[in-house]
N, C-alpha and C positions, 0 to 999 in steps of 0.2 A: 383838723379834728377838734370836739369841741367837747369838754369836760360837764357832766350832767348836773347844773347848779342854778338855783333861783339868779335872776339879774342883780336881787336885789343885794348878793354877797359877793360881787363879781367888781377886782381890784385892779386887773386888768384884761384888755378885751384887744384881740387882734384878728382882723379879718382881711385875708389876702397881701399880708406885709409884703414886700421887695424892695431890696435894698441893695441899687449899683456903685461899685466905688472904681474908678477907672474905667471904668467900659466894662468889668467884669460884675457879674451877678454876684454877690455878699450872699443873701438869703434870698431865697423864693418863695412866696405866696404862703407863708406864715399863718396858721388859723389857729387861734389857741384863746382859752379863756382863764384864769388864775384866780381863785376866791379868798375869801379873806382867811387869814390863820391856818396857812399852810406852809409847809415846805415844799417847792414846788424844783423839781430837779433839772435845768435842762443839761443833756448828756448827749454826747459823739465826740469822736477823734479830733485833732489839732486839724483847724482848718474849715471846720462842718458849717460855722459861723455862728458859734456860742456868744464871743464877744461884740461882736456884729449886733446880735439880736437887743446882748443889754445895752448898748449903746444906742439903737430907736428909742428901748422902753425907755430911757432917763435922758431923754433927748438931745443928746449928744448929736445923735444922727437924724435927720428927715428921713422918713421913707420915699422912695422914691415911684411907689405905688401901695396903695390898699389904704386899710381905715386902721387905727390904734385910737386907743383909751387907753388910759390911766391914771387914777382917781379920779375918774368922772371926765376927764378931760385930756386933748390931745396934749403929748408933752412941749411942744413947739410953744404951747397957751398958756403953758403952766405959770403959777403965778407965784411970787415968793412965800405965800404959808403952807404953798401945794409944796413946792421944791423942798421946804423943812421938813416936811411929812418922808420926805425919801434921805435914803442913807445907801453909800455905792463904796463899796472894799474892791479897788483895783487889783489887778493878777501879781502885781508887784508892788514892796512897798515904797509908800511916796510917802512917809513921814523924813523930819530932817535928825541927820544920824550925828548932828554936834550937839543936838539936845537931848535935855534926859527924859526919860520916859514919861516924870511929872510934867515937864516943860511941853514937851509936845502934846499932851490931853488938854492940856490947859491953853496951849496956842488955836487948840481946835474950838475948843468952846467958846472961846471968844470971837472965833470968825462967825458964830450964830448967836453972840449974843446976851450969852448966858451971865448971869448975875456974878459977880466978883467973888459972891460968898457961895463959891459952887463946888468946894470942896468935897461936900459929902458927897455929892453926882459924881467927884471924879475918883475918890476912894471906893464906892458903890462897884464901878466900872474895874478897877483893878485889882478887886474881889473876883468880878465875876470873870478875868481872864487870866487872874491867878497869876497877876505881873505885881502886887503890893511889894512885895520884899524887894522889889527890881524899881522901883519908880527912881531913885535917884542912878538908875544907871544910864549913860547914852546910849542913843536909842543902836549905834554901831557895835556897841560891846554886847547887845544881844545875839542870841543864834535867831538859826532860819525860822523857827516853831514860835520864839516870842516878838521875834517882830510879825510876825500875822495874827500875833494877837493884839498887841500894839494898834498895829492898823484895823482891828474889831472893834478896838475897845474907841477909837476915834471917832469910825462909824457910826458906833451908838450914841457919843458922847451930847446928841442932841434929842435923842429917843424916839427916832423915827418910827413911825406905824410902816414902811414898806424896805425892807432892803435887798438891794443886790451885791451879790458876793461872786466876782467872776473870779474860778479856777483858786477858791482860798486856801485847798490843801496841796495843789504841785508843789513835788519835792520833798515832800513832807515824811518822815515814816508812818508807819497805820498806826503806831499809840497817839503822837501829836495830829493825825488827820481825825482819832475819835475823840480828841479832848473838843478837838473844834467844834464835832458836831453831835456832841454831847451841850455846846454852847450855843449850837441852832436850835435844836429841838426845846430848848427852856427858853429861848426867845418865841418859839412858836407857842409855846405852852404860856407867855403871856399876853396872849395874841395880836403879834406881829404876824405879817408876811416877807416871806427869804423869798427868794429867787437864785439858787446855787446853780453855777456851772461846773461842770467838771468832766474831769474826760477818765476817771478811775469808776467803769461799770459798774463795779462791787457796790459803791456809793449811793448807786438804786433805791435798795433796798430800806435806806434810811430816808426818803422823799415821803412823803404823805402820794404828790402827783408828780408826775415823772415825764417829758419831753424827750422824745428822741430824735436827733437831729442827724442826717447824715447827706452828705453831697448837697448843701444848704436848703434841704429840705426838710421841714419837721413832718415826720415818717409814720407816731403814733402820740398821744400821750391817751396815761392812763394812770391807774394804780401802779404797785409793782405787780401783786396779784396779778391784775387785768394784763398785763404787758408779760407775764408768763403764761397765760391764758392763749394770748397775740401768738406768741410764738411758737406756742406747744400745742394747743387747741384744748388743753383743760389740765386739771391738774396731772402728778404724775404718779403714779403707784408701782415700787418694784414689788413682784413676788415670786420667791422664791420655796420650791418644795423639797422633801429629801428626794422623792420617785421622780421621775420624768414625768414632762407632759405631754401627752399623746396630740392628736391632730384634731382629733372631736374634744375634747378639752379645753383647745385654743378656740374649737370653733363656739363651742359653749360662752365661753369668756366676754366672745366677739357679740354673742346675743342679748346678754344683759344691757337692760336699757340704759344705764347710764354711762355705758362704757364707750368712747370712742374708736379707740384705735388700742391694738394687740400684738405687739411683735417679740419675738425671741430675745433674750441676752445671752452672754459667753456662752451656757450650756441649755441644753433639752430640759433643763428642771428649770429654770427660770424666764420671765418673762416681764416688758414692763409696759403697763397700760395706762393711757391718758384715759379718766374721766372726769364727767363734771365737777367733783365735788370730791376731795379726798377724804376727809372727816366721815362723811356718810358711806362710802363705797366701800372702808377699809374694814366693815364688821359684816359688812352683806358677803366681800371676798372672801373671811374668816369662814362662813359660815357657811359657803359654795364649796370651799377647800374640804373642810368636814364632812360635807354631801357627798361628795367625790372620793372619801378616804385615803386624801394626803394628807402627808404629815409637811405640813407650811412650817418652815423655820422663821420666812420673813411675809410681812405684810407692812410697809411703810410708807410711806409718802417720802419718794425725793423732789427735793427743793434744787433746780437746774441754778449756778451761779449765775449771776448776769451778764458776765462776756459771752457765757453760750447763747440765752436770750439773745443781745444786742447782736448778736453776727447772724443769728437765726430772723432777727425782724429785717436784718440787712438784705441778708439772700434772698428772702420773701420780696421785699419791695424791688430787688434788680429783676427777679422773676415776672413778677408784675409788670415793669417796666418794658420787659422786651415783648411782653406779651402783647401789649398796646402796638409798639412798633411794629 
């Protein structure tokens, strides 16, 4: 599936990826496009082949069929100002835990390079992960939460325009999982491109584009919008009234053009309908309800979480699947 964007903003480009390791399939036939200055999500369970995929894009891995770009160029080709341009935050940290937190930014910096008097880049950096008060601490005497930042702030430490972050908040609690990606989003906001794995659905919602990966197949990518679209077939609207609602009511409901689908909840008063467009549909209902003299308690848009999503685009594509067979 292939995201709707000019070529000319497209960071990276994957057409028909696979990738076997042992005799077993990793990923199959992989189609996906990434543009620039986004947060680009990919998400499925342990196993779907999240790590797998970033290890093609940063060419750790050969594909073992299909075509890949990135930045312009296969990563196998890449050349050493390409490879600068890329920054990769492994799922575990791999800094060294007998140094302290200045020592190890500063051992990174100097593996790319950087000028002797690069303090202010490294002070800069433990601002923005909010380890300053910590820099003379080793990096073992930190918790789980700052050394992933630790390992952020490495990654950056050469200001790469592309990075990947496989699985950066496992383990994490949800305050230390939004500090993180309250530190994506202002990376994207000075336009870089992420590439985050994870396997917490919830984490959707904070993507710009969003991959979903299951049984090493990428299943959809979209918006989250689009990917609630995907799975529900438009938005969602509960309403509920004080009176019940009759059969020709429902069937009323079912006639409106923008409405797709109509079905009951808990009781005979309420009901909740996917259409196109929630924003527009929830004052036309308003105003049907009036017509019909209910008295409407509710009229809103529910927002479905995205573990219900992801297991609704799952069921879909198994359905699909046996359909074929």
């Amino acid at each position: 599936m292939v995201t709707n964007t000019t070529s000319d903003h497209i960071i990276i480009k994957a057409n028909e990826l696979t990738k076997e390791l042992g005799g077993q399939v990793a990923v199959r036939d992989l189609t996906f496009e990434i543009p620039r200055g986004v947060v680009f999500g990919l998400i499925g369970p342990s196993g779907a082949g999240k790590t797998t995929t970033i290890r093609l894009l940063t060419g750790i891995y050969a594909p073992t069929a299909g075509e890949l770009t990135v930045l312009g160029r296969r990563p196998s080709f890449f050349t050493r100002r390409e490879r600068e341009r890329i920054g990769y935050m492994a799922q575990f940290f791999n800094l060294y835990p007998d140094l302290t937190v200045w020592e190890n930014l500063n051992f990174s910096a100097s593996l790319y390079g950087l000028s002797p008097r690069r303090g202010k880049r490294l002070n800069e950096l433990l601002e923005f992960v909010e380890l300053k008060e910590h820099k003379s601490k080793r990096a073992r005497e930190l918790s789980g939460g700052m050394q992933r930042r630790l390992n952020l702030a490495a990654t950056l430490v050469h200001e790469p325009d592309l990075i990947f972050l496989d699985e950066p908040t496992t383990g994490l609690d949800p305050i230390l999982r939004e500090k993180l990606w309250g530190a994506f989003r202002r990376l994207r906001d000075e336009g870089r491109t992420l590439l985050v794995t994870t396997q917490y659905m919830g984490e959707a919602v904070a993507c710009d584009l969003i991959g979903v990966l299951s049984d090493q197949r990428l299943i959809q990518v979209a918006t989250p919008q689009g990917l609630r679209h995907a799975a529900l077939g438009g938005d969602v609207i509960d309403l509920v009234a004080e009176e019940n609602l009759s059969y020709q009511q429902l069937q009323e409901l079912r006639l409106l053009p923008f409405v797709r689908h109509v079905a009951r909840l808990a009781g005979d008063n309420s009901v909740r309908l996917i259409v196109d467009e929630a924003g527009a549909a929830s004052p036309v209902l308003s105003e049907w309800g009036r017509a019909q003299q209910l008295t409407l308690k509710t009229v809103e848009e529910y927002v479905p979480p995205f573990d219900e999503v992801f297991v609704t685009l799952i069921k879909q594509q198994k359905q699909q699947e046996q359909k074929r067979d």
